[in-house]
N, C-alpha and C positions, 0 to 999 in steps of 0.2 A: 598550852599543854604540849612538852616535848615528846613524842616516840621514846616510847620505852627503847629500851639498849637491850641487846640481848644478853649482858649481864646479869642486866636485873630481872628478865627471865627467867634465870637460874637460880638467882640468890633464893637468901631464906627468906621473902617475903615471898615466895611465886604460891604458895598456897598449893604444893604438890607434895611436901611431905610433913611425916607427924608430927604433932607439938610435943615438946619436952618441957620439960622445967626449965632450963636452960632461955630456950628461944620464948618461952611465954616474958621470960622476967626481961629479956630482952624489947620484945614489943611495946611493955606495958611503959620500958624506959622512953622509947620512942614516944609514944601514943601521949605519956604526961608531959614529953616538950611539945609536943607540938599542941595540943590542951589549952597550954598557959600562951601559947602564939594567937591562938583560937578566937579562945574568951578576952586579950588583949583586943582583938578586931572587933568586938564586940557580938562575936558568935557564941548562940547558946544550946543549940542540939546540932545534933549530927543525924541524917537521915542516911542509915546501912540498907543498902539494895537490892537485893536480888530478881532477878526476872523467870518468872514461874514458865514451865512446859507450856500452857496456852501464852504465853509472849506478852505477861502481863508484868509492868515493874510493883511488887511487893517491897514494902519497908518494915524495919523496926529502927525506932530514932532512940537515942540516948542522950539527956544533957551532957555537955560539954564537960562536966565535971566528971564523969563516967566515961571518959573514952578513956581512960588508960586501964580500968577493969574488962571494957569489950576488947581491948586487943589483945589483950595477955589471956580471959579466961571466955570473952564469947557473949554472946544473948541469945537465949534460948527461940528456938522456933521449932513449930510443928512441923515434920516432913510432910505431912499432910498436905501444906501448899503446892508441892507439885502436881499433885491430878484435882486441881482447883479448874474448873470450866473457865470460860469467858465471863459467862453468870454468879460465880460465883457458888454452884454447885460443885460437888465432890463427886469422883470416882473414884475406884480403885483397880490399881494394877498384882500384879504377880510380889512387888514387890516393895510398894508404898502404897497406903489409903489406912483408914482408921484412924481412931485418935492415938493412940498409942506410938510413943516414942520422944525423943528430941532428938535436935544437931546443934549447934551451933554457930552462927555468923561475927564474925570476927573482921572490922574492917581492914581494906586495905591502905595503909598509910602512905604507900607509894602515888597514891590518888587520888586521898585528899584534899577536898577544895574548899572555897568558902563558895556558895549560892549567892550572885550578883542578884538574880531573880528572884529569890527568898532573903531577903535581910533579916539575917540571924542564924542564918542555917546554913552549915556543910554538910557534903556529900560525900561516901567513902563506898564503892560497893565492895559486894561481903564474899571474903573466903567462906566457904561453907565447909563444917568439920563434923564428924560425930563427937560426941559425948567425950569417947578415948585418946581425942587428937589425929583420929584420922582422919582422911580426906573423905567428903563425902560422896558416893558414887552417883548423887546425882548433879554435884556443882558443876557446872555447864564452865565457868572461867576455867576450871582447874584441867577439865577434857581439852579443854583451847589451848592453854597452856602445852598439853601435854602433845597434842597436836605440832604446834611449830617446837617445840623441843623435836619430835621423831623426822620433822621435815632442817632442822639443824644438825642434827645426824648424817644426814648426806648430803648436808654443804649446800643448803639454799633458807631462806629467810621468804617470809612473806612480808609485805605491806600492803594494807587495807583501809578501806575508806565506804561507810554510807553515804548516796543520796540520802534525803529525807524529804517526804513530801507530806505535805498538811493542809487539810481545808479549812478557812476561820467562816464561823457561824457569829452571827451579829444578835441572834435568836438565844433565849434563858432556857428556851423547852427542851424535850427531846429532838423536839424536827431541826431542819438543818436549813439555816436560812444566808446565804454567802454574804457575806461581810463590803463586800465590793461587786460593782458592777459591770466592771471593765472587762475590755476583749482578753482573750488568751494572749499569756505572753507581754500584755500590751503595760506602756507606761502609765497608763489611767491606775493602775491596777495599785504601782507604787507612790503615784500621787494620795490614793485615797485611803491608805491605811502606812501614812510615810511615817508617823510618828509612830507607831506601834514596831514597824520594820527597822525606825532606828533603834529604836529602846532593845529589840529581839538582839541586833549586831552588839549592841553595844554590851548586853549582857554577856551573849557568847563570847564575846574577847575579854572583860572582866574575870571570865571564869577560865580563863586560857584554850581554849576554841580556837584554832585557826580557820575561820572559813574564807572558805575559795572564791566559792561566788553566790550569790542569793536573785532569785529571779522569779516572777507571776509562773506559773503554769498552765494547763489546758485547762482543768476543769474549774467550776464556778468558786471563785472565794481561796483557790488553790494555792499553795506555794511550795518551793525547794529550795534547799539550803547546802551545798555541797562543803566539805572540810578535808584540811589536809591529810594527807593516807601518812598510816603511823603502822606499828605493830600490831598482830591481831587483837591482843589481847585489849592492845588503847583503843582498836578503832572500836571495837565491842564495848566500851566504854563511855568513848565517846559521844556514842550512839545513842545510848541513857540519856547521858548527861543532855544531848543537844534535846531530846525528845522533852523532858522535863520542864528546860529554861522557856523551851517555843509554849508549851502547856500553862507555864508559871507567869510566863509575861502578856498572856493572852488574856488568863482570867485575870489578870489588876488592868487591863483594857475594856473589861466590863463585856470579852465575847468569849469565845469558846474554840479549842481548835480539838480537829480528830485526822487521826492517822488513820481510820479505819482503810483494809485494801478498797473496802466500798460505801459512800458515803452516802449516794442518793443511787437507787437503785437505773435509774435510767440516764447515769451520767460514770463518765472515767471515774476510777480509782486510785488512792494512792500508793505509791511504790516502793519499797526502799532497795532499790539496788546496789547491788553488792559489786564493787571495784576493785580486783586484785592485783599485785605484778608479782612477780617470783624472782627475785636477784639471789647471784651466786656470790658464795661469799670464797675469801681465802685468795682473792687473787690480790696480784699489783699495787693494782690503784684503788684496792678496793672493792666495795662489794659492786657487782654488774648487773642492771636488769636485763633480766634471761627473754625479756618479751617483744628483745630489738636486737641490732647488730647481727643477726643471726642470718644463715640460709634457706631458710622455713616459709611458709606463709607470711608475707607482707614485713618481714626481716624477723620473724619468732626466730628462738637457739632451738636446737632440737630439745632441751630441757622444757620450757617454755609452751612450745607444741604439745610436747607429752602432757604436762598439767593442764592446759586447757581442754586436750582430747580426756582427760580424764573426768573433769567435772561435767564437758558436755554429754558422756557413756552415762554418770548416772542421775542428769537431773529428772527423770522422773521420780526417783527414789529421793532426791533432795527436796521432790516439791513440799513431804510428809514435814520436814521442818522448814521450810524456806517460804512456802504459800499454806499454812499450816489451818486455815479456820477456812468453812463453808463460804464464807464472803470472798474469799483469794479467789474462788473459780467463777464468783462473776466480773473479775475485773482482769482476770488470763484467758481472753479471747480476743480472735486472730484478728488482725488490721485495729487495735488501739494501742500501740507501741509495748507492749507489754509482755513480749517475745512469748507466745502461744505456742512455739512449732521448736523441736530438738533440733537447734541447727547451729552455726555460727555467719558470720560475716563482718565483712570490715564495715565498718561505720554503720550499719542495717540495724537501725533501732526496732526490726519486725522479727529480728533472729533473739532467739534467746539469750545466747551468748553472743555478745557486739563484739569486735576487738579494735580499739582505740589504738593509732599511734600517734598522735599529737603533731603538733605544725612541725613541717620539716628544720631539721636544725634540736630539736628537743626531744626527738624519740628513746633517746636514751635515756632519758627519764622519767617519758611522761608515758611510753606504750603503756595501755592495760589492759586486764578484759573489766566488762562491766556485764554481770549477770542480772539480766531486767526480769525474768520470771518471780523475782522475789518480792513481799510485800514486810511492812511493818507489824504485823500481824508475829514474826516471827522472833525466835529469839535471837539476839544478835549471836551471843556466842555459841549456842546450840548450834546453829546456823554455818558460821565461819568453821565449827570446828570440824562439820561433814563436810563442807569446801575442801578443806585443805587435806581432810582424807581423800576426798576421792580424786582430787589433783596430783597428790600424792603415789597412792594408786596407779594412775596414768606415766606417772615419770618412771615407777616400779617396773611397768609394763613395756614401756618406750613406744606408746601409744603415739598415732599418729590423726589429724585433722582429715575430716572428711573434704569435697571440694568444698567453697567458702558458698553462700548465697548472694545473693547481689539486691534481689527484688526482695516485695511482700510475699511469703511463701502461699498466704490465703491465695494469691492470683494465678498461684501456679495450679494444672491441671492434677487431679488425682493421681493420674497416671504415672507424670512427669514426677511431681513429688515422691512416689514411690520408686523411680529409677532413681531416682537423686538421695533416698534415704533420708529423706526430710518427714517424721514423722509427729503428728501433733501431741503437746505432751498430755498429760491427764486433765481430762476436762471437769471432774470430782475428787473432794478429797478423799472419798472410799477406793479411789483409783489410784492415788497416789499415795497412800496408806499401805496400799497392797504390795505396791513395787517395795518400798521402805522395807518392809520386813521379809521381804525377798532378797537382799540387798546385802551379802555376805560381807563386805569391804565397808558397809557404814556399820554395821552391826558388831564388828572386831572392833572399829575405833570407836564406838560409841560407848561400849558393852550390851551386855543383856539388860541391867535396872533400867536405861535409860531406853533402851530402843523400845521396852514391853513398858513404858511410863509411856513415851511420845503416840505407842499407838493408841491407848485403851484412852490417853486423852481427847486425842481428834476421835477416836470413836463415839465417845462421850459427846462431844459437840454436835456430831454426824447426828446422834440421836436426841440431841435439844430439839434442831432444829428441822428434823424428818417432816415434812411435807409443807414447809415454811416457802410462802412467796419470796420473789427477789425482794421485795418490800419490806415486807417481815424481816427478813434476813438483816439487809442493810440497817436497817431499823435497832435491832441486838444486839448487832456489833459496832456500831456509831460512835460511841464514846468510851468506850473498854480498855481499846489501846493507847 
């Protein structure tokens, strides 16, 4: 899977502006080559994606023989799935709930793959449009899109990239019973589920995946899957994709895996942290990562600096989409690497925001941040696209980095932590719900549908789950994601 170009960013397939006759009859010419490429491989539906406001991936699948009427004219879907619960209950917002209405989902061609881990099946996820050809205000890709288009504006580029992290259940029930029995980390772990670990790689590369590296984790049954950093929009993509095949190749293993942020309530969680860098573009040699070379903190550009002072100003308000369900705040507590506390530091897997610069010799490439407050829970691109606002924001601002942290902020004194401005982020999602819609800078790039859609849904959930044990909780959200 190559990084999208910021070409085709722009092009008419970026699903930012309206369909015409023109461009319809155009797609549908696409969609019937590639069709007949398809069903040559012997592919016969096509699974169109999209990931709802509770961070859940939704489909509608089409035979193969009907992709080139879904590109040109769409398949319909209820708006209603955006204030869809974790459960699978409904709310409603200011500005979707009811039955009433359509949009339609229209794949993206530029993305279409064939499923290694499904045999018979591609993956296309879906530009969402109204009815009229317009864009829909609440397509989470199209906000992303529109995001790095405003940060291409003033001459910088993002590339991004998810951890992913999963626990494999050996168990058919609902409970969670770990798949392996080995230490954290340890090689037992890949001895005893090696066949399953191969078949996982071998899908992901199959389906164009470049992953980095694959390794055991801390908790029981645990894994991560790290990939190459691409464009937002691919690494948002990506993210799907990898989440699915890991799902797909798990149940033909006869177990089960869950991304939930909290699997068993008295044990770690899973994470999916968010890896950005900020290159400039328009120079020399070429575009430059802004997160090295520089005279900033640990060599940041002053660009660089500003966007990470920026997202570190509002992740409490990022927590509303980024650790988005009641179960993210049992597993965002302080001293489990799960950056608990508003802060940054170099390599400090206890700060929220880390800042990686890679072995000496490769900082040019490899500096990044890595945002660990985040879980799977969330939606990738909903997610990236208040990133790279509120980084944004910060370059706007010429926002500057507080001093860095070195230690576990939990060890630091209350005292001390509040001279140093180290403060803990939201320990509920009613806390960080609250900041979100305080939040003037997510709320311009988000708009109003989406920001009065993301609260009334976490509110929704707030109130599933009102007086629910950790137990309970973990319990609900187990296998959702």
């Amino acid at each position: 899977m190559e990084p999208t170009s910021q070409t085709a960013l722009q092009g008419s397939d970026a699903g930012e502006q309206a369909l015409d006759g023109h461009e319809r009859a155009r797609l549908g010419a696409r969609a019937a080559e590639a069709a007949r490429r398809l069903a040559g491989e012997g592919i016969v539906a096509i699974a169109l994606t999209w990931v709802d406001v509770s961070g859940i991936t939704r489909t509608k699948t089409v035979p193969v023989e009907r992709l080139e009427h879904a590109a040109a004219w769409g398949v319909g879907m209820s708006p209603v799935f955006d204030v869809f619960l974790l459960d699978d209950s409904i709310v409603s917002g200011r500005h979707i709930g009811g039955p009433s209405g359509d949009l339609r989902l229209h794949p993206d061609l530029d993305r279409l793959v064939a499923l290694a881990a499904l045999p018979g099946w591609a993956h296309a996820p879906a530009h969402r449009y109204a009815q009229d050809g317009s864009v829909h205000p609440l397509d989470a890709r199209a906000l992303l899109r529109r995001e790095a288009a405003r940060l291409a504006g003033r001459g910088f580029a993002v590339k991004a990239a998810f951890e992913i992290e999963w626990a494999v259940s050996d168990g058919g029930g609902e409970e969670f019973s770990a798949a392996c029995k080995g230490p954290a980390y340890g090689m037992t772990r890949i001895t005893e589920l090696a066949g399953y670990l191969r078949d996982l790689l071998e899908s992901l590369k199959a389906t164009g995946v470049r992953v980095v590296q694959l390794h055991p984790e801390y908790a029981a049954g645990q894994y991560e899957v790290s990939v190459a950093a691409e464009d937002p929009v691919g690494a948002a993509d990506t993210a799907v994709l990898v989440r699915e095949t890991i799902r797909a190749v798990t149940i033909r293993h006869g177990m089960a895996a869950s991304f939930s942020p909290k699997v068993e309530a008295d044990s770690v969680g899973n994470g999916a942290h968010a890896h950005l860098s900020l290159w400039r573009d328009g120079t020399a040699d070429g575009a430059v990562n802004a997160m090295a070379g520089g005279p900033g903190p640990y060599g940041m550009t002053p660009a660089g600096e500003a966007f990470a002072a920026g997202i570190l100003r509002r992740l409490p308000a990022l927590l509303a989409v980024g650790a988005p369900s009641v179960a993210s705040y049992l597993r965002l507590v302080p001293s489990h690497w799960s950056g608990a506390f508003a802060c940054w530091g170099l390599e400090n897997r206890e700060a929220a925001l880390r800042f990686v610069t890679g072995a000496e010799g490769e900082q040019a490439t490899a500096a990044n941040l890595e945002v660990k407050c985040l879980d799977a829970a969330a939606n990738p691109y909903l997610l990236l696209a208040a990133l790279l606002a509120a980084g944004r924001d910060g370059l706007g601002a010429d926002l500057r980095l507080p001093e860095p942290v070195e230690v576990d902020p939990a060890g630091l004194a209350e005292e001390e932590r509040a001279a140093r401005g180290i403060a803990p982020l939201p320990a509920s999602l009613a806390e960080s719900v609250a900041a979100f819609e305080a939040d003037a800078v997510l709320r311009e790039a988000l708009g109003e549908a989406v920001t009065d859609t993301v609260a009334a849904v976490r509110r929704g959930e707030i109130a599933l789950l009102d007086g629910a044990t950790p137990q309970q909780v973990a319990a609900a959200t187990r296998w959702r994601h």
